[in-house]
N, C-alpha and C positions, 0 to 999 in steps of 0.2 A: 331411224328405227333401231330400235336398244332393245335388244334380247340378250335371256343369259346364254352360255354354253350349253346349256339342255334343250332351252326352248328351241332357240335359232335353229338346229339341223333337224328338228322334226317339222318347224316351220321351210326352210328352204325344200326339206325331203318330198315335202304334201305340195311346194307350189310349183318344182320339177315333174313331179308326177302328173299332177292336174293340165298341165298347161305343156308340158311338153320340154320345158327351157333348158339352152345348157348351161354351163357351168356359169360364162361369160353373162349371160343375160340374168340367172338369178344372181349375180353380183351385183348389178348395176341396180335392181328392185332391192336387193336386202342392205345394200349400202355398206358392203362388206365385199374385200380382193378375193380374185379368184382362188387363189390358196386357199383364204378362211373357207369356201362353199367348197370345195376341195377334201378339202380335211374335215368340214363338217360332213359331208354325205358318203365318204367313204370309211372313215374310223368312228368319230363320231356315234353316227347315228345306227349303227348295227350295232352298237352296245346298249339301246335305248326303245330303237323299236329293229327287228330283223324282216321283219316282214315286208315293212316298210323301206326299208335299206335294199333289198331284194326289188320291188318295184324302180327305186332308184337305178340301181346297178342295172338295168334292162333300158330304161331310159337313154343312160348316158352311153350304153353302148349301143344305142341305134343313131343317137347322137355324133359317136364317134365312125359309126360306118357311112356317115352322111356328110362328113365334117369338108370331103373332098370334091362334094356337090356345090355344096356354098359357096367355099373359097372359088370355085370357078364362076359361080354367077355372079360372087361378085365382083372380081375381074372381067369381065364379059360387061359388068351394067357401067364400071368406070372409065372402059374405053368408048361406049356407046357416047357418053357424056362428049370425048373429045369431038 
């Protein structure tokens, strides 16, 4: 998927928002490092849309207040495997 620098972080912005995803998961759909979704939805894209930068930025931090839920399920789901 080939976007430019404008499109890409109102595109990454709207499918974080819509869907919930972090940083790590819209990378792996837009086919772009996490830096690049990184730097698109935090600089980026509040010079482009703010409103939408602002849904972002609410996303990512319920994302990052959740981040220490995950990491333990999923350590929890990779010992179950043993």
């Amino acid at each position: 998927m080939m976007h430019n620098s404008t499109e890409r972080p109102i595109l990454i912005g709207r499918y974080i928002v819509k869907s919930g995803a972090t940083v790590r998961n819209a990378a792996k759909i837009f086919g772009v490092s996490k830096s690049t979704v990184h730097k698109d939805v935090t600089d980026r894209l509040k010079g482009l849309s703010k409103s939408l930068w602002q849904d972002v930025q609410a996303v990512l931090q319920l994302n990052k207040q959740e981040r220490h839920i995950r990491g333990g399920n999923a350590t929890k789901q990779k010992y179950k495997k043993c």
